[in-house]
N, CA, C and O atoms as a GROMACS GRO file, in nm:
protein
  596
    1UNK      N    1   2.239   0.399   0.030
    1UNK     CA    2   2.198   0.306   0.131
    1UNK      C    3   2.098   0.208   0.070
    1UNK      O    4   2.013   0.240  -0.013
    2UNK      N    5   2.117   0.080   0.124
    2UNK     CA    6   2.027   0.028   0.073
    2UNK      C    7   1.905  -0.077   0.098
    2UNK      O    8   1.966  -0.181   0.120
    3UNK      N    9   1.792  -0.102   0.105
    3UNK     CA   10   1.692  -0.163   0.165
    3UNK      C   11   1.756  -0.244   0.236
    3UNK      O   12   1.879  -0.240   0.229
    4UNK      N   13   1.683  -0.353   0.335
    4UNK     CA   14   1.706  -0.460   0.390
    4UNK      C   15   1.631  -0.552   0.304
    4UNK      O   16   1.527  -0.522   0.244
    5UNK      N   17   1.704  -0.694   0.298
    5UNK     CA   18   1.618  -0.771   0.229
    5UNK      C   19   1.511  -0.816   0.342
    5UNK      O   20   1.519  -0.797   0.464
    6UNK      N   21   1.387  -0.894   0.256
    6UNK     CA   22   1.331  -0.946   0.332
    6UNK      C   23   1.329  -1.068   0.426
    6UNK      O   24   1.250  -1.096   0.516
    7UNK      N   25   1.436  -1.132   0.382
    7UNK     CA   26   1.511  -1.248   0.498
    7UNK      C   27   1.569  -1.151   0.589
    7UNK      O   28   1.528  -1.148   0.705
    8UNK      N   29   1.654  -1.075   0.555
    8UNK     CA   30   1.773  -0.980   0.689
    8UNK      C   31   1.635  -0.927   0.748
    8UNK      O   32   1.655  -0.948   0.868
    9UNK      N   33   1.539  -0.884   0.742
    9UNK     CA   34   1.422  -0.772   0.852
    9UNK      C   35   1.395  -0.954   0.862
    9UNK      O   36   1.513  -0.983   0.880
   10UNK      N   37   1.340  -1.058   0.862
   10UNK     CA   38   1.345  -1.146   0.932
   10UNK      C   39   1.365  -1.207   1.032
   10UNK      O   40   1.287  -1.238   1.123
   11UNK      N   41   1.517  -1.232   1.013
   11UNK     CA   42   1.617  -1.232   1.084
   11UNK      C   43   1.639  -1.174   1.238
   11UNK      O   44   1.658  -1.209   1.354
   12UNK      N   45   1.620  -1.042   1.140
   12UNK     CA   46   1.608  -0.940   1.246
   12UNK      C   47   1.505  -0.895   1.340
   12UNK      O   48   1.549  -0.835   1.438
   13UNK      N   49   1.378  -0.912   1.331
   13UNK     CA   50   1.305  -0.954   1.402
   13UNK      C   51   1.246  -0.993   1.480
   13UNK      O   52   1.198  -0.945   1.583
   14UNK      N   53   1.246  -1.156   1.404
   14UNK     CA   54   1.184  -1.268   1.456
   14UNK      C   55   1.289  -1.419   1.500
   14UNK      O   56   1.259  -1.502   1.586
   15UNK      N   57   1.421  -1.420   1.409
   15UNK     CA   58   1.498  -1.453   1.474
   15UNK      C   59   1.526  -1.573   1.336
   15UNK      O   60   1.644  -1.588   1.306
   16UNK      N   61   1.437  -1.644   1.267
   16UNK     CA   62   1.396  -1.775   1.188
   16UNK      C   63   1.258  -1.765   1.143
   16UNK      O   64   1.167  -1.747   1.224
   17UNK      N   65   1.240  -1.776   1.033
   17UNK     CA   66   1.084  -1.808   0.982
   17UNK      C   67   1.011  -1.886   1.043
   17UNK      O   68   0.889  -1.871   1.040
   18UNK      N   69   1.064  -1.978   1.106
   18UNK     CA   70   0.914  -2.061   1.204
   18UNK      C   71   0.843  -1.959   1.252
   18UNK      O   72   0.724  -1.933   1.238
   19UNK      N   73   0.974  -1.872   1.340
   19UNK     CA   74   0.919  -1.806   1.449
   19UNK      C   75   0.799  -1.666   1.360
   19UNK      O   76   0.685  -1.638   1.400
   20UNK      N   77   0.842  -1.626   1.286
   20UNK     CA   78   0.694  -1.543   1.215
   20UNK      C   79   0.622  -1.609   1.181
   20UNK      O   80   0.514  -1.552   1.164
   21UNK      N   81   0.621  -1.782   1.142
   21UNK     CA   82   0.532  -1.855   1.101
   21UNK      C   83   0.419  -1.840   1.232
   21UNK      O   84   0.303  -1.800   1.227
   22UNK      N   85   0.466  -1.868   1.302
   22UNK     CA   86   0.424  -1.873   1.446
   22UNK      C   87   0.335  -1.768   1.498
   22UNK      O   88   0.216  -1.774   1.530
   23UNK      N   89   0.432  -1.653   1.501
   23UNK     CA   90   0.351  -1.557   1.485
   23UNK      C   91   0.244  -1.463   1.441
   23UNK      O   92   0.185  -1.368   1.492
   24UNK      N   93   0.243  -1.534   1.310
   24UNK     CA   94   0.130  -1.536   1.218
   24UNK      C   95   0.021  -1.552   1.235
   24UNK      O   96  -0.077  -1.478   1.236
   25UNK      N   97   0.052  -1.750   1.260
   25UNK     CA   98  -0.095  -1.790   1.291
   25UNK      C   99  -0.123  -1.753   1.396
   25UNK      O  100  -0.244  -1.778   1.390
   26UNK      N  101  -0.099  -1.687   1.547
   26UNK     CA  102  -0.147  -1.654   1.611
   26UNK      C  103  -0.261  -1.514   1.579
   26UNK      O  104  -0.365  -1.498   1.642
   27UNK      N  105  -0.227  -1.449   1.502
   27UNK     CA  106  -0.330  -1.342   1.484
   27UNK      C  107  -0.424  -1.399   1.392
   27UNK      O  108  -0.529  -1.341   1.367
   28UNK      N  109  -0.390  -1.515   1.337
   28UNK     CA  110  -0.512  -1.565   1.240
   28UNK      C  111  -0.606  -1.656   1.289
   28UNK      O  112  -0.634  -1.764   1.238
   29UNK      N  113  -0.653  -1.607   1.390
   29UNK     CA  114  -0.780  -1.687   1.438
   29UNK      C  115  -0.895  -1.682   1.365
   29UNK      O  116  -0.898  -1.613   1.262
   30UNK      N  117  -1.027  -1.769   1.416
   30UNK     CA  118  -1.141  -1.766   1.318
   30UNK      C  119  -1.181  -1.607   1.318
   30UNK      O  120  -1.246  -1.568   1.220
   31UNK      N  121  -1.145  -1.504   1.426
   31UNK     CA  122  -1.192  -1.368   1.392
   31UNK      C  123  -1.140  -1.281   1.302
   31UNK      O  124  -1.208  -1.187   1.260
   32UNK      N  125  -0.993  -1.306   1.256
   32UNK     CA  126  -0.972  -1.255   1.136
   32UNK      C  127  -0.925  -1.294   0.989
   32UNK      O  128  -0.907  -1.229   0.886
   33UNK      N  129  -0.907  -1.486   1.038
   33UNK     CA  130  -0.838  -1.512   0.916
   33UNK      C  131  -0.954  -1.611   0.839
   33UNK      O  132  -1.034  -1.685   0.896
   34UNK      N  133  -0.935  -1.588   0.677
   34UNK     CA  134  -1.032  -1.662   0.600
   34UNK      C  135  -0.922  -1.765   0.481
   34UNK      O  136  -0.863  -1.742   0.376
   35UNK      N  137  -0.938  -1.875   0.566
   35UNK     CA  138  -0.857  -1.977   0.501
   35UNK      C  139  -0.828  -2.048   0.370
   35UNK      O  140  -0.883  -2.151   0.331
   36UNK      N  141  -0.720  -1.969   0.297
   36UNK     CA  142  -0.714  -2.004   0.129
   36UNK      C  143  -0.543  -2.071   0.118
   36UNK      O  144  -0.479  -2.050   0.015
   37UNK      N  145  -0.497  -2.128   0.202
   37UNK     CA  146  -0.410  -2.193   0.226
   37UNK      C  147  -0.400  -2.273   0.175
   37UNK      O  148  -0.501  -2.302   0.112
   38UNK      N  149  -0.280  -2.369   0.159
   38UNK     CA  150  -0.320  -2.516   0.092
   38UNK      C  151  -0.255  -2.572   0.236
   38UNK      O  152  -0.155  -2.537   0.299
   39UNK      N  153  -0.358  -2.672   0.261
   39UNK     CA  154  -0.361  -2.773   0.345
   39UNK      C  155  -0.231  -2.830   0.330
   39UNK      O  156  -0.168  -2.781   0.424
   40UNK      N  157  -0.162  -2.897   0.272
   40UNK     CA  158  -0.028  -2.922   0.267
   40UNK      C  159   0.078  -2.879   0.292
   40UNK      O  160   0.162  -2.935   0.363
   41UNK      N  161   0.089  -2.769   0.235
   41UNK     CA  162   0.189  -2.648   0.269
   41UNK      C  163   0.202  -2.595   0.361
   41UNK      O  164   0.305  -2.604   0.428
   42UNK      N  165   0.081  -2.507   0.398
   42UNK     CA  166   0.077  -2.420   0.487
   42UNK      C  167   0.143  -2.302   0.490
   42UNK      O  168   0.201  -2.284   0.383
   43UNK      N  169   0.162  -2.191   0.590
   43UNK     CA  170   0.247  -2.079   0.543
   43UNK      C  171   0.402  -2.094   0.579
   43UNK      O  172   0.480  -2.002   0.602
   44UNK      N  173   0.424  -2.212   0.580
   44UNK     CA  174   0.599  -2.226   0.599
   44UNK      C  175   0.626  -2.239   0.455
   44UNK      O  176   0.739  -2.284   0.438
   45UNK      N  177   0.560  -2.215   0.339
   45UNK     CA  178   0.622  -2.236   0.213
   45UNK      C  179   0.576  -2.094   0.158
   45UNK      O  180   0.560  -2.097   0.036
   46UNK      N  181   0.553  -1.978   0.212
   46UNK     CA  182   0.502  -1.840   0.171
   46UNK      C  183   0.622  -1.768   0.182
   46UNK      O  184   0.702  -1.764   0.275
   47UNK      N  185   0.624  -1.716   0.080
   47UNK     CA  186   0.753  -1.624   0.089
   47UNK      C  187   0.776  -1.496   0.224
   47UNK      O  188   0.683  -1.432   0.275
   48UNK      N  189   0.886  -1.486   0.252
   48UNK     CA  190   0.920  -1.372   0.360
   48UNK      C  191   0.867  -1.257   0.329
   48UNK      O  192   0.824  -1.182   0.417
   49UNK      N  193   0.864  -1.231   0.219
   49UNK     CA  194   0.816  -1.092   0.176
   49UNK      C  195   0.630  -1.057   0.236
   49UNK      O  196   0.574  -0.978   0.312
   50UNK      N  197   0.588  -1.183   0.136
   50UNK     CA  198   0.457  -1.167   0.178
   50UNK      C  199   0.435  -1.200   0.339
   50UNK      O  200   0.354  -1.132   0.402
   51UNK      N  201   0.493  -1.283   0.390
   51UNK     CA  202   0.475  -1.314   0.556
   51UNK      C  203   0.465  -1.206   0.645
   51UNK      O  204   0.386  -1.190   0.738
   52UNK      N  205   0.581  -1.114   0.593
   52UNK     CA  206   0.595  -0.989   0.667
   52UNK      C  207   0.459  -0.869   0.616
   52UNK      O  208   0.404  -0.774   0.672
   53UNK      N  209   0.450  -0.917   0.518
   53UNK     CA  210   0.320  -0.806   0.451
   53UNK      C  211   0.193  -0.832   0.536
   53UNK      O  212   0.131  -0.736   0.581
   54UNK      N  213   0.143  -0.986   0.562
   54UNK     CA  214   0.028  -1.020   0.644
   54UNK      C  215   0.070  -0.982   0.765
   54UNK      O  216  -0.019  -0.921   0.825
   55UNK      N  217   0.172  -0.993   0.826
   55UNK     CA  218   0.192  -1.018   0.947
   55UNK      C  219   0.175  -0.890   1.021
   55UNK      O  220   0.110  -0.897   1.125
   56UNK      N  221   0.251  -0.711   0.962
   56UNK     CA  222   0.231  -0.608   0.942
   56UNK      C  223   0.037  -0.597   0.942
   56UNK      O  224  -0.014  -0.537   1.037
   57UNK      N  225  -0.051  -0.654   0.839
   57UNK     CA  226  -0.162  -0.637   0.801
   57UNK      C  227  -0.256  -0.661   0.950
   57UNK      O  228  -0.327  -0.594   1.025
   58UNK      N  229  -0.202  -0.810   0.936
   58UNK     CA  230  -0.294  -0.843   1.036
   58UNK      C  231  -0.302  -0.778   1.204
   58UNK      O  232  -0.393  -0.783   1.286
   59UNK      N  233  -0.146  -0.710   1.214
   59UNK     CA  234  -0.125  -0.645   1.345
   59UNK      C  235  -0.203  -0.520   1.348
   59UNK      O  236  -0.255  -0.480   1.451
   60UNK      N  237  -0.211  -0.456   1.231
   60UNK     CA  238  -0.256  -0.301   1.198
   60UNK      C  239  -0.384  -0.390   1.283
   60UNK      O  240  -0.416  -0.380   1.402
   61UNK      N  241  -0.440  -0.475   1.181
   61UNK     CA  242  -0.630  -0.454   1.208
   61UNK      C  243  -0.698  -0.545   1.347
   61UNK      O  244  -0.811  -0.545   1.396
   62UNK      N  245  -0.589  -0.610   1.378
   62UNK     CA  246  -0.633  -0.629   1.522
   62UNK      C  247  -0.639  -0.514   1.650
   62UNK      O  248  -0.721  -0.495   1.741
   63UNK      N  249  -0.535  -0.459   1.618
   63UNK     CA  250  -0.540  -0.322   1.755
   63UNK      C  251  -0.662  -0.200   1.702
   63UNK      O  252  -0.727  -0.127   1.777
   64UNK      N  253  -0.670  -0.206   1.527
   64UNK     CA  254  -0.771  -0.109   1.538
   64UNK      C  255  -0.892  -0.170   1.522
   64UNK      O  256  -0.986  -0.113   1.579
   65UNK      N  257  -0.923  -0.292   1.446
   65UNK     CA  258  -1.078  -0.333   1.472
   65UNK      C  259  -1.072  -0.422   1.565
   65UNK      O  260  -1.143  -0.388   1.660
   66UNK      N  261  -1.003  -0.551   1.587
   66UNK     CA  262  -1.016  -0.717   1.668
   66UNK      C  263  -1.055  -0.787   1.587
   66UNK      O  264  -1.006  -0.900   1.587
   67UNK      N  265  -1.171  -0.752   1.471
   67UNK     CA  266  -1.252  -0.866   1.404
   67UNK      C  267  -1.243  -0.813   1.277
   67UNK      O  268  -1.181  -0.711   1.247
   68UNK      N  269  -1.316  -0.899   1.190
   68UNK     CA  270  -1.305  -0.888   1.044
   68UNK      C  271  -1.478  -0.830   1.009
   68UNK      O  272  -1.535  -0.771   0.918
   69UNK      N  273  -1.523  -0.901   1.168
   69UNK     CA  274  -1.675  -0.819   1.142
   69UNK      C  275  -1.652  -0.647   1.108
   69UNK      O  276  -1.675  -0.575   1.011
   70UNK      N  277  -1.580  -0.623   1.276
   70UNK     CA  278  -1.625  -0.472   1.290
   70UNK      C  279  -1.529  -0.416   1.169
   70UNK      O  280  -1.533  -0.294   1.154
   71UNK      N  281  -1.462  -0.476   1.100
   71UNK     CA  282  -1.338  -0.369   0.978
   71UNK      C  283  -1.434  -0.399   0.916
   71UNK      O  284  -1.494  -0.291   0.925
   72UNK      N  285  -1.533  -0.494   0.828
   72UNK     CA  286  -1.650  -0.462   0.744
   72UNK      C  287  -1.741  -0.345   0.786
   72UNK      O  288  -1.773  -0.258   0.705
   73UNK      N  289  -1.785  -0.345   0.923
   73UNK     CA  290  -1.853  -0.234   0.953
   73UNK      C  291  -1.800  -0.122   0.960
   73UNK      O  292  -1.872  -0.028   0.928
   74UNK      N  293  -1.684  -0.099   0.995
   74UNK     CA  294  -1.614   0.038   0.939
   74UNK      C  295  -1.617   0.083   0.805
   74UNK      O  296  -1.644   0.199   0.774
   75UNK      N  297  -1.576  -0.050   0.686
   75UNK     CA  298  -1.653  -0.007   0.569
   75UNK      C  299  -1.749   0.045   0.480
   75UNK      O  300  -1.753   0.121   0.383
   76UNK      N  301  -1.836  -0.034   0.559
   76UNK     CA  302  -1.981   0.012   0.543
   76UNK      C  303  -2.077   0.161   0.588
   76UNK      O  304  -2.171   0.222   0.536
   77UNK      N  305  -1.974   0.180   0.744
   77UNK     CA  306  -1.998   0.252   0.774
   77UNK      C  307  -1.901   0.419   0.696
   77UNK      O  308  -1.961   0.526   0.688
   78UNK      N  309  -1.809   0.410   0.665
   78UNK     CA  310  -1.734   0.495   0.575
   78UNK      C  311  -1.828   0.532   0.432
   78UNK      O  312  -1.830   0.636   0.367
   79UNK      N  313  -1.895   0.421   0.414
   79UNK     CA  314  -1.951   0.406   0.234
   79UNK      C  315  -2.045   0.469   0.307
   79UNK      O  316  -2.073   0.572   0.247
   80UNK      N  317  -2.118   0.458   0.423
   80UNK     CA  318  -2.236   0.500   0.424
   80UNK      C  319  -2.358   0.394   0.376
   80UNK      O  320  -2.474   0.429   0.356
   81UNK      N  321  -2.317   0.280   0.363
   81UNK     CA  322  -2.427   0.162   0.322
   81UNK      C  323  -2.389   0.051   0.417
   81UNK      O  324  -2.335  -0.059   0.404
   82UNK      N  325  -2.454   0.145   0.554
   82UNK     CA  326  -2.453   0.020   0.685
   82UNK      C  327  -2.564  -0.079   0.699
   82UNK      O  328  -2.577  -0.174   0.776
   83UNK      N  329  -2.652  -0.025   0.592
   83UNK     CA  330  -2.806  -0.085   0.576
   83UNK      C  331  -2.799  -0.224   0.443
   83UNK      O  332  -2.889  -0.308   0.431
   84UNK      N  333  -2.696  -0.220   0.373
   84UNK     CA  334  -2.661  -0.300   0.216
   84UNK      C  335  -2.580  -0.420   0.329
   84UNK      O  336  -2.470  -0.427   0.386
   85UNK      N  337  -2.720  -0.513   0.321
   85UNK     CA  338  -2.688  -0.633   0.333
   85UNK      C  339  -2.586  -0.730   0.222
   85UNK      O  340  -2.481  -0.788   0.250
   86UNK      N  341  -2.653  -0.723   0.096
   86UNK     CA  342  -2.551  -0.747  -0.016
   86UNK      C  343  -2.411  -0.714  -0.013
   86UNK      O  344  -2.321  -0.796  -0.027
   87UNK      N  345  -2.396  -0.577   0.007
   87UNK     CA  346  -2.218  -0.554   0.001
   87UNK      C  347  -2.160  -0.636   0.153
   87UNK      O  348  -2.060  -0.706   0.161
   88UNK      N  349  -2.240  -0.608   0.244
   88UNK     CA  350  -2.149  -0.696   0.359
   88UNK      C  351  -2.163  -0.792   0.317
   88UNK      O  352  -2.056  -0.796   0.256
   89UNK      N  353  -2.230  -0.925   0.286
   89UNK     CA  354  -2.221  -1.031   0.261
   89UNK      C  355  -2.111  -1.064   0.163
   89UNK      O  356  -2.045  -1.167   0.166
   90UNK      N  357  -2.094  -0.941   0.055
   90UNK     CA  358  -1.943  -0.975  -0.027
   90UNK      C  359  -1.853  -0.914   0.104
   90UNK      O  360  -1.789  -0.996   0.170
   91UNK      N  361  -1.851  -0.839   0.124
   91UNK     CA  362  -1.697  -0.807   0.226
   91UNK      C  363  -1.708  -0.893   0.260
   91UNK      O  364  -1.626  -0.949   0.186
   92UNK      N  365  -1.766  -1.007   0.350
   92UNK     CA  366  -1.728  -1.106   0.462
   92UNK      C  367  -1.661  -1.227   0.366
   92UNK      O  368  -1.581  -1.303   0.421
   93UNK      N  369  -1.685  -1.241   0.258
   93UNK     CA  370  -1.601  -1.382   0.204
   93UNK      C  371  -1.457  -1.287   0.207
   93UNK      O  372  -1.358  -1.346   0.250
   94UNK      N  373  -1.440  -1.154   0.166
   94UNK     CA  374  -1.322  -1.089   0.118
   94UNK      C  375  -1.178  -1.136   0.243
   94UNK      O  376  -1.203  -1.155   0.362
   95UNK      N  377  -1.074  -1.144   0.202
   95UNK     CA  378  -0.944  -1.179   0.313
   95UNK      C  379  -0.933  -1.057   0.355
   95UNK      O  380  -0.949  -0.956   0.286
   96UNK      N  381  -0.896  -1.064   0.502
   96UNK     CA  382  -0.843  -0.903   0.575
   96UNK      C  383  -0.718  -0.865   0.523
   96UNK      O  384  -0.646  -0.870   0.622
   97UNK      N  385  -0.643  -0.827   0.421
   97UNK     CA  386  -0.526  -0.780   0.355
   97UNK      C  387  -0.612  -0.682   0.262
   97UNK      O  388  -0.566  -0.568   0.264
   98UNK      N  389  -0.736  -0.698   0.173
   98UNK     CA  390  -0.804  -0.712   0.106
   98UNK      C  391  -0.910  -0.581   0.176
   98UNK      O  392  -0.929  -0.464   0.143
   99UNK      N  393  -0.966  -0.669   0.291
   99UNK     CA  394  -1.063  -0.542   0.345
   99UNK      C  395  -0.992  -0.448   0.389
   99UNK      O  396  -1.061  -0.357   0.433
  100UNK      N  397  -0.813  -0.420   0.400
  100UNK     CA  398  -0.777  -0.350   0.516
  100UNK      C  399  -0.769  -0.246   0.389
  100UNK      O  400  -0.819  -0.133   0.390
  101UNK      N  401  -0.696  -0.304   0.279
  101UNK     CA  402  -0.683  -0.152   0.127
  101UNK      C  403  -0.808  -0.140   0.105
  101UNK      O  404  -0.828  -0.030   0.055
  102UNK      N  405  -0.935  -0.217   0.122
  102UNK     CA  406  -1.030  -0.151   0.096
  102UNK      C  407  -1.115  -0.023   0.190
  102UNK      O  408  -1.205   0.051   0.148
  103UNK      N  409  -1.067  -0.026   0.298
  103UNK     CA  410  -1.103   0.032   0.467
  103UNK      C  411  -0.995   0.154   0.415
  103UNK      O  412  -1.055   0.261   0.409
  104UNK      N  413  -0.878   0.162   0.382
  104UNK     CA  414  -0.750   0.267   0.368
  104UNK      C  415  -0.780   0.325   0.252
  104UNK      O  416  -0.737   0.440   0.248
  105UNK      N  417  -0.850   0.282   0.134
  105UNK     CA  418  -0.883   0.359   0.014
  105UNK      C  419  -1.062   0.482   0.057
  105UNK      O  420  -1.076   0.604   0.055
  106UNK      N  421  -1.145   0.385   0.084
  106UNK     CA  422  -1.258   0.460   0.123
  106UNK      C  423  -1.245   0.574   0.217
  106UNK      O  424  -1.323   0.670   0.221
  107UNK      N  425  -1.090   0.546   0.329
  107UNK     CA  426  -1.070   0.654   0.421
  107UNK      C  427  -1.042   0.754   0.323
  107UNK      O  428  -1.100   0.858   0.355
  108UNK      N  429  -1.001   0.762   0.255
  108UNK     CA  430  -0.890   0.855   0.192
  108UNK      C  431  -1.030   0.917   0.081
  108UNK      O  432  -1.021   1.040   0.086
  109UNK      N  433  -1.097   0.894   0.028
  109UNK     CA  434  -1.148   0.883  -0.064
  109UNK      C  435  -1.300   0.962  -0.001
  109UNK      O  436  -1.378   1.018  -0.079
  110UNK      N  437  -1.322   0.957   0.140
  110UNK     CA  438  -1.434   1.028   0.180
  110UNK      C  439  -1.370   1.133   0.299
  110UNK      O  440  -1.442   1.155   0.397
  111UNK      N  441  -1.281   1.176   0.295
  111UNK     CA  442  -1.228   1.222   0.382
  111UNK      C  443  -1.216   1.379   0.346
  111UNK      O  444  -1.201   1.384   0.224
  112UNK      N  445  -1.216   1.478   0.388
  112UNK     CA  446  -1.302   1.628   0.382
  112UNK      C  447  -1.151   1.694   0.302
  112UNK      O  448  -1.037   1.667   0.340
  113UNK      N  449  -1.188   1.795   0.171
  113UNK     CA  450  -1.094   1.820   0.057
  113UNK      C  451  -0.979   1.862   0.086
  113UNK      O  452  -0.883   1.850   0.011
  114UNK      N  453  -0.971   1.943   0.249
  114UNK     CA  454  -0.879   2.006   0.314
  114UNK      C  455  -0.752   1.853   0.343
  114UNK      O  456  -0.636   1.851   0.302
  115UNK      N  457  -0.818   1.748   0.421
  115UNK     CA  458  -0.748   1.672   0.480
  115UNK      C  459  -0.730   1.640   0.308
  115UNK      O  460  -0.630   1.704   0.275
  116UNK      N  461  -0.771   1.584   0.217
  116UNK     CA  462  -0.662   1.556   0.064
  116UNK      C  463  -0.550   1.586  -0.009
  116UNK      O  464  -0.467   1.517  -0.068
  117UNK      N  465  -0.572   1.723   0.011
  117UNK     CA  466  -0.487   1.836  -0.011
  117UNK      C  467  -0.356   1.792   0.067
  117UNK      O  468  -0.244   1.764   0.025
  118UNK      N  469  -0.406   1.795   0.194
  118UNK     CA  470  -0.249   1.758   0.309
  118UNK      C  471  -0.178   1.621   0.328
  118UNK      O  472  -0.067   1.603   0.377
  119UNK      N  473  -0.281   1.511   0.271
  119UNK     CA  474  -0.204   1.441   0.289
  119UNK      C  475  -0.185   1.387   0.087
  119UNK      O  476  -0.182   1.265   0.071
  120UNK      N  477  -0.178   1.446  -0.004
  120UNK     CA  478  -0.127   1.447  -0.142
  120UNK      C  479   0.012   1.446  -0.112
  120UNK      O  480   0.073   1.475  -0.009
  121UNK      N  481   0.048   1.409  -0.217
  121UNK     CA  482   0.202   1.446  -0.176
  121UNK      C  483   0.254   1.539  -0.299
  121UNK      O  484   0.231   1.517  -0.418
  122UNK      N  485   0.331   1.653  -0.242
  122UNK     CA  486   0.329   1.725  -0.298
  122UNK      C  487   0.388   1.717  -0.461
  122UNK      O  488   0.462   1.626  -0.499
  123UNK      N  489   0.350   1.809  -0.530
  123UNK     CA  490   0.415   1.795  -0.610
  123UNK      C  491   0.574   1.898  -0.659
  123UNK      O  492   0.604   2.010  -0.618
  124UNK      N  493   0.653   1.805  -0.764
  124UNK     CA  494   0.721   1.930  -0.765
  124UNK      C  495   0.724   2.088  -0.891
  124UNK      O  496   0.663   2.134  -0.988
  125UNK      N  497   0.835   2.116  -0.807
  125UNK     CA  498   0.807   2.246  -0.889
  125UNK      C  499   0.841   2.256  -1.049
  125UNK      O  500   0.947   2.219  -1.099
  126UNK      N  501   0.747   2.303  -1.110
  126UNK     CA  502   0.776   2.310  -1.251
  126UNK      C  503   0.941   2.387  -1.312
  126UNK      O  504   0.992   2.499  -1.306
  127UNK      N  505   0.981   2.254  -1.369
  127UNK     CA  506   1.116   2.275  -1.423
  127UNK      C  507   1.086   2.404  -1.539
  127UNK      O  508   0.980   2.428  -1.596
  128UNK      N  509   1.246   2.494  -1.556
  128UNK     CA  510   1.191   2.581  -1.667
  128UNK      C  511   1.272   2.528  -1.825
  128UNK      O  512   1.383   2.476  -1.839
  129UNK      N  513   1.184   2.561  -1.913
  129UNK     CA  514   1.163   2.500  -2.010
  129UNK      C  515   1.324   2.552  -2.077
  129UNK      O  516   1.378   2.662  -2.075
  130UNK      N  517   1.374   2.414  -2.139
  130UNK     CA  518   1.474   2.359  -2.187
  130UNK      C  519   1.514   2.480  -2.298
  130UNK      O  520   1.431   2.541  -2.366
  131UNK      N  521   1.633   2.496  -2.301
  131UNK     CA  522   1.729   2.603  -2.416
  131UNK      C  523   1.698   2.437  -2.511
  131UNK      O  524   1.710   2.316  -2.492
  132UNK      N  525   1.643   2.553  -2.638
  132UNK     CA  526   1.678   2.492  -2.778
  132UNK      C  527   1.820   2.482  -2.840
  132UNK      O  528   1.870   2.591  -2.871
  133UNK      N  529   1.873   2.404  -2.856
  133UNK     CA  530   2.015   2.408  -2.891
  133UNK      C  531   1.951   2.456  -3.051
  133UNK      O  532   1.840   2.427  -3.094
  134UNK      N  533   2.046   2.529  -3.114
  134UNK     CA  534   2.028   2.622  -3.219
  134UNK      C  535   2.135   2.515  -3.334
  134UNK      O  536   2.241   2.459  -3.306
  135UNK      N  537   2.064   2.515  -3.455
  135UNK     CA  538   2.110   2.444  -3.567
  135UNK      C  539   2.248   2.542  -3.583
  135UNK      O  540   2.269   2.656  -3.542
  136UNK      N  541   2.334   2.445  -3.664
  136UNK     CA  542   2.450   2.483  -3.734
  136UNK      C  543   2.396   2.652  -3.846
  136UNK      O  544   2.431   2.764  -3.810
  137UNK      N  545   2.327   2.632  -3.949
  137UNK     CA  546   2.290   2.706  -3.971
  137UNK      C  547   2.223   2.832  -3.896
  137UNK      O  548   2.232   2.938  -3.957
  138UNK      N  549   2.168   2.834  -3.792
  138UNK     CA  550   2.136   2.946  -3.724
  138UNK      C  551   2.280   2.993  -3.632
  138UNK      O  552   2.289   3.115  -3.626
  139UNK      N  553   2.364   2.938  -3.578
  139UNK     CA  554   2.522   2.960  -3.545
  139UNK      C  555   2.576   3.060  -3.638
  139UNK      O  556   2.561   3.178  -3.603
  140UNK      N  557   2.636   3.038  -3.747
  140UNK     CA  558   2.653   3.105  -3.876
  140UNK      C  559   2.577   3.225  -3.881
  140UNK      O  560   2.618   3.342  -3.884
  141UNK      N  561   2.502   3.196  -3.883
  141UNK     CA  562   2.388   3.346  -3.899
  141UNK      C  563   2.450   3.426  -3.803
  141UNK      O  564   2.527   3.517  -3.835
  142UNK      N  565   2.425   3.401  -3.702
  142UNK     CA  566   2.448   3.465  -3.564
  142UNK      C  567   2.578   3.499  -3.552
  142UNK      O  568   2.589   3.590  -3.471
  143UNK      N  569   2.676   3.467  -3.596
  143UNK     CA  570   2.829   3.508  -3.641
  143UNK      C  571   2.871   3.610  -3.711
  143UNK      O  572   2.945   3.701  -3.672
  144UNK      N  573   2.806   3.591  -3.859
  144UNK     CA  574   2.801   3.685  -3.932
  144UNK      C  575   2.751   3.786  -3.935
  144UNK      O  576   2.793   3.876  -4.008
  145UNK      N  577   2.608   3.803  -3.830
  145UNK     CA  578   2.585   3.912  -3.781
  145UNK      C  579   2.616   3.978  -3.731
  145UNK      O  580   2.594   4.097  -3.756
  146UNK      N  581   2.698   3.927  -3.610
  146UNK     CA  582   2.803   4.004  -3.489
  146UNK      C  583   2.929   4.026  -3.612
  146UNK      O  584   2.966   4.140  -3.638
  147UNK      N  585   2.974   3.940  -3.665
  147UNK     CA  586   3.098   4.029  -3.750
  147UNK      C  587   3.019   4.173  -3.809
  147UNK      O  588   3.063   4.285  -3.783
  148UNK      N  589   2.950   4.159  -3.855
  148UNK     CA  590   2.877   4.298  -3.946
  148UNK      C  591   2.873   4.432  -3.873
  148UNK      O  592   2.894   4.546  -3.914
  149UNK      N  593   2.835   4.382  -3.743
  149UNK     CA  594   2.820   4.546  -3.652
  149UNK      C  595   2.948   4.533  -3.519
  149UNK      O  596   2.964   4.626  -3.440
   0.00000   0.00000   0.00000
């Protein structure tokens, strides 16, 4: 079976790229979006792939933060440096795609050894170790021995 491309989940969707264009900028208001666009372009010249990657991004962190403030303060608050004026002041230039792997790594990363364990993915089971195929000369041997007895 095989993936969908990223035009066909498009398609499928949203109907036409305007219409995710569209959709886009609606979640990118001044509360979560930090504008590195080119004025010319705009995101009707961004590939489908990535459109769907923000578009996914930006939906996650609106239903769980609304703002780009409070997902910094979840950061901060995860690190435990809700008091480090300095690091928020770098999170806040950072793009929300950006703070959201940074918010999803710190989860994972302070999260108690039990919950690590479960969500690792497992590994598998150790293969058992490979038959040596035996030289021409050791064949022979082993022939002439069984002829002998």
């Amino acid at each position: 079976m095989t993936a969908k491309t990223p035009l066909a989940v498009v398609k499928e969707t949203f109907g036409e790229k305007a219409k995710l264009v569209e959709a886009l900028e609606k979640l990118t208001g001044e509360a979560l979006w930090v504008s590195r666009t080119n004025k010319d372009k705009g995101l009707a010249h961004v590939s489908n792939a990535k459109l769907l990657r923000l578009h996914a991004t930006f939906t996650a962190v609106k239903e769980k933060f609304g703002t780009r403030e409070k997902l910094v303060e979840a950061i901060l608050e995860i690190e435990k440096r809700g008091k480090d004026a300095g690091l928020r002041q770098k999170l806040l230039e950072w793009p929300v795609p950006r703070l959201f792997d940074a918010y999803k790594s710190a989860t994972k990363r302070h999260a108690p050894p039990a919950e690590r364990r479960a969500a690792a993915p497992k590994a598998p089971p150790p293969k058992a170790a490979p038959v040596k195929a035996k030289s021409a000369k050791a064949v022979k041997s082993a022939k002439r021995a069984a002829k002998k007895s």
